[in-house]
PyMOL Python script that loads the backbone (N, CA, C, O; Angstrom):
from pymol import cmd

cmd.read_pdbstr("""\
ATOM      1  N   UNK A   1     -41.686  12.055  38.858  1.00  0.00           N
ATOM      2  CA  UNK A   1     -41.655  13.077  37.855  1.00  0.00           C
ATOM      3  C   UNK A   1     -43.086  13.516  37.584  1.00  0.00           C
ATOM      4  O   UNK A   1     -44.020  12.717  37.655  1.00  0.00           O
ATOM      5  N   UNK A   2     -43.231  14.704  37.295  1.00  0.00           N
ATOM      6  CA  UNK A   2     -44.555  15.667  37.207  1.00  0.00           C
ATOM      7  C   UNK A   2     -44.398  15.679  35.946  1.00  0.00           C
ATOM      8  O   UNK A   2     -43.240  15.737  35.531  1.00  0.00           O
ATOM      9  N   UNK A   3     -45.823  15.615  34.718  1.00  0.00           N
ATOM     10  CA  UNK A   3     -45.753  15.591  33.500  1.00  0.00           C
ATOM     11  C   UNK A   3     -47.065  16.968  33.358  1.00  0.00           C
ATOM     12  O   UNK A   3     -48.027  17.193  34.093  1.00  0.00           O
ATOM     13  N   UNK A   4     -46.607  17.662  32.149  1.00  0.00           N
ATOM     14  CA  UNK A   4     -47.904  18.878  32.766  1.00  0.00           C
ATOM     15  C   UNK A   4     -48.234  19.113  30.989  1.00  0.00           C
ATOM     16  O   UNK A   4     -47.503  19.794  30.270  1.00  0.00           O
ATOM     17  N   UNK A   5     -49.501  18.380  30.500  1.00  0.00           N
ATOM     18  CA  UNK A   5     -49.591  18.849  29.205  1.00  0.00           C
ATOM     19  C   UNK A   5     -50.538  19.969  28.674  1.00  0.00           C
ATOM     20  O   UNK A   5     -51.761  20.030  28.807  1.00  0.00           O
ATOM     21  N   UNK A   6     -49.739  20.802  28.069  1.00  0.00           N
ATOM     22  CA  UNK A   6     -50.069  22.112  27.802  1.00  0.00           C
ATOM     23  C   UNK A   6     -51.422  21.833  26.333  1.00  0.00           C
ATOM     24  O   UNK A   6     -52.543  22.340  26.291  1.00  0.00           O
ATOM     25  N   UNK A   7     -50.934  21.100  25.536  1.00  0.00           N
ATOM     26  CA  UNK A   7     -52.065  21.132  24.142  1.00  0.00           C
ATOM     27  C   UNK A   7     -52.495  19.334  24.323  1.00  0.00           C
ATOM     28  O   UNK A   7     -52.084  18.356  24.948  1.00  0.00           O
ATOM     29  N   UNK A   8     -53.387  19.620  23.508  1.00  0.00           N
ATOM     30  CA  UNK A   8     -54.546  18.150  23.041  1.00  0.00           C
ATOM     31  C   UNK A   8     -54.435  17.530  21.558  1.00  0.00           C
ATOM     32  O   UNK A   8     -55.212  17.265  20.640  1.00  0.00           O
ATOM     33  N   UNK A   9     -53.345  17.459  21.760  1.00  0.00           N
ATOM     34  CA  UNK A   9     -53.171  17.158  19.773  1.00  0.00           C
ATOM     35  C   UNK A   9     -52.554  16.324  19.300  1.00  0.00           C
ATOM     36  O   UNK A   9     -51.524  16.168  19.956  1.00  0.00           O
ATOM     37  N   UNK A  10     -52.630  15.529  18.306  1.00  0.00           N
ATOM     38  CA  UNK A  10     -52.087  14.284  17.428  1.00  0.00           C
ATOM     39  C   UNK A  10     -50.449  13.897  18.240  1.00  0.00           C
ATOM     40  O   UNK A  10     -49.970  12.827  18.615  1.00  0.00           O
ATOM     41  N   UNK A  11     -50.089  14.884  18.265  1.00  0.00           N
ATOM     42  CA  UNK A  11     -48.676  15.273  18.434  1.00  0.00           C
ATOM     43  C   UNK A  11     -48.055  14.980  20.083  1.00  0.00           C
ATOM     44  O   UNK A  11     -46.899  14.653  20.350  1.00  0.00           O
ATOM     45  N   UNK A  12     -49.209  15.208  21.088  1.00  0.00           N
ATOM     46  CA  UNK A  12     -49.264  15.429  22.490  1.00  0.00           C
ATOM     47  C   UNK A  12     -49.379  13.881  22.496  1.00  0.00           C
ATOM     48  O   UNK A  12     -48.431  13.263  22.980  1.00  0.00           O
ATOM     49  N   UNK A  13     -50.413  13.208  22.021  1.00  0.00           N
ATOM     50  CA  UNK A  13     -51.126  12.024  22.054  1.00  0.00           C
ATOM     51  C   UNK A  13     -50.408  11.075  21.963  1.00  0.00           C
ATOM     52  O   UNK A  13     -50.231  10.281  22.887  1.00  0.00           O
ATOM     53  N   UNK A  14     -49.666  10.963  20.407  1.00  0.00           N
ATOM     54  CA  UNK A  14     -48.006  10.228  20.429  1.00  0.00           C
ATOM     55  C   UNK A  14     -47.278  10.334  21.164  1.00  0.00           C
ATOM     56  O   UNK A  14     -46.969   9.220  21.587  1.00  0.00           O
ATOM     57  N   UNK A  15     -46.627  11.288  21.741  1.00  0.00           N
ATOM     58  CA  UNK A  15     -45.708  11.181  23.166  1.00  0.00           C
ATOM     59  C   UNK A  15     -46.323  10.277  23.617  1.00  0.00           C
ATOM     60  O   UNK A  15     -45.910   9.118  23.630  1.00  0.00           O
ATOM     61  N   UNK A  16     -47.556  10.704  24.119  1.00  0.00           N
ATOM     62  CA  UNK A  16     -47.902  10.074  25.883  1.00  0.00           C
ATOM     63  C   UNK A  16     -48.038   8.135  25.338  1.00  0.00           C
ATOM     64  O   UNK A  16     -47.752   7.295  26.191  1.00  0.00           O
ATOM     65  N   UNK A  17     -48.422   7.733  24.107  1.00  0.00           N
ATOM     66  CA  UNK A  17     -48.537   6.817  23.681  1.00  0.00           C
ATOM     67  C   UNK A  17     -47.058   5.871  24.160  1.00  0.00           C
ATOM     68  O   UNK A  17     -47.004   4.785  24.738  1.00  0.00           O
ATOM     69  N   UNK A  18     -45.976   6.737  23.679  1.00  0.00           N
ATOM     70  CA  UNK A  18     -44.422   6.074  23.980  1.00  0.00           C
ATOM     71  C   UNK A  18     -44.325   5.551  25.557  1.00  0.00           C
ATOM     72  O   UNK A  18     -43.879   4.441  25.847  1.00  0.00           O
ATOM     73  N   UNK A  19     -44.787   6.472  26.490  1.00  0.00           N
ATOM     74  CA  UNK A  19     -44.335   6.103  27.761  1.00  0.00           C
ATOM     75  C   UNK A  19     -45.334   5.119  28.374  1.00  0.00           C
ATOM     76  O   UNK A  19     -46.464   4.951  27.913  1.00  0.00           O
ATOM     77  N   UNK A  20     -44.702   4.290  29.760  1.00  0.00           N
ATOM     78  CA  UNK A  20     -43.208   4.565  29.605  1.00  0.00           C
ATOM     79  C   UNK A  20     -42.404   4.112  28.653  1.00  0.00           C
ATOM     80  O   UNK A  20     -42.955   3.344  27.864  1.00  0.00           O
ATOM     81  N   UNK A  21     -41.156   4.360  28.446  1.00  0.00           N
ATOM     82  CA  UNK A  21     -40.036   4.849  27.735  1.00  0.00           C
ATOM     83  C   UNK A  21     -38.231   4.254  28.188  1.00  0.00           C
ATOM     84  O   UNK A  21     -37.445   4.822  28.946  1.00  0.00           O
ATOM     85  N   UNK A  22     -38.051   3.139  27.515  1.00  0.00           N
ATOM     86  CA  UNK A  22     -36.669   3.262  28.248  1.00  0.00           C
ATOM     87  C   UNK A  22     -35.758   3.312  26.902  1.00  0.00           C
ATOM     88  O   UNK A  22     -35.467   2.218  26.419  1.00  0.00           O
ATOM     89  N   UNK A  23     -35.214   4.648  26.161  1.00  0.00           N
ATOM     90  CA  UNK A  23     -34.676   4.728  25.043  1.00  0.00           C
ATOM     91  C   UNK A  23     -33.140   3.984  24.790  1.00  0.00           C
ATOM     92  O   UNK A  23     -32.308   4.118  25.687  1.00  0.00           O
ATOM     93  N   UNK A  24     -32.838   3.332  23.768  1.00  0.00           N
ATOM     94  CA  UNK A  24     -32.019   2.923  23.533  1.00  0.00           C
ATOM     95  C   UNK A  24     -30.681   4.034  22.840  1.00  0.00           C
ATOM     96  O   UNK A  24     -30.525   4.403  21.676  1.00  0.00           O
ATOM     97  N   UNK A  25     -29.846   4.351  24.109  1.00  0.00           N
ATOM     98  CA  UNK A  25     -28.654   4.956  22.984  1.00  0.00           C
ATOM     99  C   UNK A  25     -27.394   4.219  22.368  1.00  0.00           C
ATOM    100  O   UNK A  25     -26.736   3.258  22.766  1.00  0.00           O
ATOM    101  N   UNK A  26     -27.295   5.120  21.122  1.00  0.00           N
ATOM    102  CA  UNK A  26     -26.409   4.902  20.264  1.00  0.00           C
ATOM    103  C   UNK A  26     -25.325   5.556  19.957  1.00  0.00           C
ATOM    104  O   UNK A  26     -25.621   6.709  20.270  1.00  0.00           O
ATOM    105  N   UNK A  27     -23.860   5.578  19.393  1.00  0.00           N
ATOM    106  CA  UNK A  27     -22.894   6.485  19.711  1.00  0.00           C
ATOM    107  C   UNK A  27     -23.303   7.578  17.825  1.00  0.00           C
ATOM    108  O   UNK A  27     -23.580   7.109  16.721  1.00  0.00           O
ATOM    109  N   UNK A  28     -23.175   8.798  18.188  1.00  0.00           N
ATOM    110  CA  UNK A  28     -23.075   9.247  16.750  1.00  0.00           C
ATOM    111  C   UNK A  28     -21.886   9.592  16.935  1.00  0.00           C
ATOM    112  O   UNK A  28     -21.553   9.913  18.076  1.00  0.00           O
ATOM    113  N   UNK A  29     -20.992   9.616  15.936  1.00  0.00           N
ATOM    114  CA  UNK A  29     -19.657  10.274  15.459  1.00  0.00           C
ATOM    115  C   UNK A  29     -18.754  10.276  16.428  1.00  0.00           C
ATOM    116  O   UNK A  29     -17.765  11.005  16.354  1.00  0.00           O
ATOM    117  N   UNK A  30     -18.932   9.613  17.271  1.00  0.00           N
ATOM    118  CA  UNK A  30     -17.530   9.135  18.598  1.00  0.00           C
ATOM    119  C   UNK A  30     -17.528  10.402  19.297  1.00  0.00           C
ATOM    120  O   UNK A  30     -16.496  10.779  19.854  1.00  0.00           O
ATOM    121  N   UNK A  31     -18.656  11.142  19.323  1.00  0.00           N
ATOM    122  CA  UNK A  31     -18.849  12.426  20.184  1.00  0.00           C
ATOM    123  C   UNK A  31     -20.158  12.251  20.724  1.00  0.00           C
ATOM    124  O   UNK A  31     -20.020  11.850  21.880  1.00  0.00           O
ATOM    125  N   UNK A  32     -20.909  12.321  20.539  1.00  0.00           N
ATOM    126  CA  UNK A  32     -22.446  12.244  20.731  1.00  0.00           C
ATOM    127  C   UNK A  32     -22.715  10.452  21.240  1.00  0.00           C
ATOM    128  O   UNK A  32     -22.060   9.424  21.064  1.00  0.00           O
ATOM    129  N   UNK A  33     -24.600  10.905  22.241  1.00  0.00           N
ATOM    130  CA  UNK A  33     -24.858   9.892  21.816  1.00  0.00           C
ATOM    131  C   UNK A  33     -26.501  10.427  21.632  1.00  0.00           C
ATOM    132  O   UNK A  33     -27.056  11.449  22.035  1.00  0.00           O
ATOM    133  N   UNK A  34     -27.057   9.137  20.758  1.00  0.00           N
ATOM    134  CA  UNK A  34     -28.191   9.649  20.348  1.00  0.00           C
ATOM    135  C   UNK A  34     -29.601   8.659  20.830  1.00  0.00           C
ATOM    136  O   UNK A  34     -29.426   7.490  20.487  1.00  0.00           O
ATOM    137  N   UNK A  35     -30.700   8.850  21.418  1.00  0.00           N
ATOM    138  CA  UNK A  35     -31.434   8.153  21.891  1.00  0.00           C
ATOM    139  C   UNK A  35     -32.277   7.666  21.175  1.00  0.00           C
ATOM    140  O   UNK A  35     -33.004   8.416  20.523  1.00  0.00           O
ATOM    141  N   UNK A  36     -32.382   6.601  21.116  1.00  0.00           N
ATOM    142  CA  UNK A  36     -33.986   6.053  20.220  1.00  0.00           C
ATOM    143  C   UNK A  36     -35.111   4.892  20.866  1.00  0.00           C
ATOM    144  O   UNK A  36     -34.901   3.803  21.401  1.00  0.00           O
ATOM    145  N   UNK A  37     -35.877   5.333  20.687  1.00  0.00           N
ATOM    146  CA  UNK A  37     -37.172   4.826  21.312  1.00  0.00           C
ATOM    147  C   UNK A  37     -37.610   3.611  20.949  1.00  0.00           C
ATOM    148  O   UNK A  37     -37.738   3.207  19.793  1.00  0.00           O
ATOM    149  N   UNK A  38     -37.882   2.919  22.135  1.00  0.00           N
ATOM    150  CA  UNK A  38     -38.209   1.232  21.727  1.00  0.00           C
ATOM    151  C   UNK A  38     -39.420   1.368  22.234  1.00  0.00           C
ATOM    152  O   UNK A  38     -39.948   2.187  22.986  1.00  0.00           O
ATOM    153  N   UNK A  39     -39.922  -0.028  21.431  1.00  0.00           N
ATOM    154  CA  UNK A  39     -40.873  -0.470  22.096  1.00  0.00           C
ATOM    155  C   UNK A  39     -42.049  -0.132  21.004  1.00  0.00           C
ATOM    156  O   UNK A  39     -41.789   0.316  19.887  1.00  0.00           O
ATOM    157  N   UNK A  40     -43.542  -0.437  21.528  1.00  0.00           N
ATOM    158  CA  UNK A  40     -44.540   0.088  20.050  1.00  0.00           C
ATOM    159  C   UNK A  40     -45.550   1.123  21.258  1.00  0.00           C
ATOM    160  O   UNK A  40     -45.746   1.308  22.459  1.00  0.00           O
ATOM    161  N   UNK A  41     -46.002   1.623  19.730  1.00  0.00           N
ATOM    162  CA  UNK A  41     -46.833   3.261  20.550  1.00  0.00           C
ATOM    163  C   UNK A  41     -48.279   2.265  20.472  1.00  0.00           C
ATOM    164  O   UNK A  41     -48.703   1.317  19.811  1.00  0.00           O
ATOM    165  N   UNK A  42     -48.700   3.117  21.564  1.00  0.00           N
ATOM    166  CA  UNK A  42     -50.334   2.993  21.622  1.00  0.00           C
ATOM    167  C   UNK A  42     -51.340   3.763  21.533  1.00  0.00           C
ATOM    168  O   UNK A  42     -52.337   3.755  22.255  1.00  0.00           O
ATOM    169  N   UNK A  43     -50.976   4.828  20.157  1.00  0.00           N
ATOM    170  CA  UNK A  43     -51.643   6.143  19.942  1.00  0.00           C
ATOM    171  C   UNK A  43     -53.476   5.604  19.575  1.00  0.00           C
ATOM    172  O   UNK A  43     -54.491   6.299  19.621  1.00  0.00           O
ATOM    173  N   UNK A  44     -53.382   4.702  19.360  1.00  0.00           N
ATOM    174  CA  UNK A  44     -54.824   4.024  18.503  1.00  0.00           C
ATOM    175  C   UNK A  44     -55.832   4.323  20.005  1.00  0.00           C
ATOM    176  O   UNK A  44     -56.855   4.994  20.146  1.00  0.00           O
ATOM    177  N   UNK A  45     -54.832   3.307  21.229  1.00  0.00           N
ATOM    178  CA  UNK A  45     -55.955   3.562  22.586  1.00  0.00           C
ATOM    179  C   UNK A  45     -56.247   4.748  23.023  1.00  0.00           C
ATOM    180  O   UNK A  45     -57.235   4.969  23.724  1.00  0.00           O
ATOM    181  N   UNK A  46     -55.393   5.655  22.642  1.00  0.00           N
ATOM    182  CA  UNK A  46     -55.633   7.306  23.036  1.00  0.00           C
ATOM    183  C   UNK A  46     -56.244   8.116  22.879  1.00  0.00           C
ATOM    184  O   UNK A  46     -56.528   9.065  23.610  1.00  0.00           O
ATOM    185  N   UNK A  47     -56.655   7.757  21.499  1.00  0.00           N
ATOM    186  CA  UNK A  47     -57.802   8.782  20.274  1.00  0.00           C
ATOM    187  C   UNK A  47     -59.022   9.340  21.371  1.00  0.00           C
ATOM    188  O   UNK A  47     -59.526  10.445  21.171  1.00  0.00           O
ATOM    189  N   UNK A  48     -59.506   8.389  22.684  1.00  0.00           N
ATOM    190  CA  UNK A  48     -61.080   9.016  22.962  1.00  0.00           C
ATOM    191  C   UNK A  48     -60.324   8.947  24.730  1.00  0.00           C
ATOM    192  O   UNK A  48     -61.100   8.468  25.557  1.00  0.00           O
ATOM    193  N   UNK A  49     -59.253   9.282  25.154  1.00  0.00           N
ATOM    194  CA  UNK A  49     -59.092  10.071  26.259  1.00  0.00           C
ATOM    195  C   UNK A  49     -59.202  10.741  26.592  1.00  0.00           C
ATOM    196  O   UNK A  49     -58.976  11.528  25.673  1.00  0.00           O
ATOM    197  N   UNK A  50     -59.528  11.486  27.711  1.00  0.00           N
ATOM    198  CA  UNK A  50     -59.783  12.715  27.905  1.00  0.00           C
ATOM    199  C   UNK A  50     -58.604  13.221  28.738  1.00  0.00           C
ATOM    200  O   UNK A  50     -58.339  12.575  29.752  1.00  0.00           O
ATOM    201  N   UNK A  51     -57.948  14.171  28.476  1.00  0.00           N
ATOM    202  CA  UNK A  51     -56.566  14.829  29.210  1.00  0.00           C
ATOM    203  C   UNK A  51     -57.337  15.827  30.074  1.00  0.00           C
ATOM    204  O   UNK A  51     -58.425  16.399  30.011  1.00  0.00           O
ATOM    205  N   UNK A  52     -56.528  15.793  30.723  1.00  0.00           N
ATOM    206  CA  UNK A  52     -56.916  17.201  31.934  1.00  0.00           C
ATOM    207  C   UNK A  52     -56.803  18.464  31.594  1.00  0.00           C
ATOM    208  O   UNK A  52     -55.726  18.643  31.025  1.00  0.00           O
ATOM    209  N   UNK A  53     -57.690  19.813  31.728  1.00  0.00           N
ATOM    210  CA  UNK A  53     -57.621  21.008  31.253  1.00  0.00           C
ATOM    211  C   UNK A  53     -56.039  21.754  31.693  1.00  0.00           C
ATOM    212  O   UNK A  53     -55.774  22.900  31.332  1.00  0.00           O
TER     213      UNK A  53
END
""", "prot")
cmd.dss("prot")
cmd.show_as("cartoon", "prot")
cmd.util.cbc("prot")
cmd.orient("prot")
């Protein structure tokens, strides 16, 4: 998989912190299911990365 990040921001930083990623789903309302994210972020090591233009 190709990951292509467009902005540099708090927001971008958290994602990339999550992965990888193996989300845990859950059933909502016996129709749906809904994914949630395990595991702990590592936004703290990210703060002085440098992302690609």
């Amino acid at each position: 998989m190709e990951v292509v990040i467009d902005k540099d921001n708090p927001t971008t930083r958290s994602c990339l912190a999550m992965l990888p990623m193996t989300p845990a789903f859950s059933d909502y309302g016996g129709r749906e299911k809904v994914p949630t994210p395990t595991g702990t972020t590592r936004v703290n090591e990210l703060q002085n990365v440098e992302l690609p233009p």
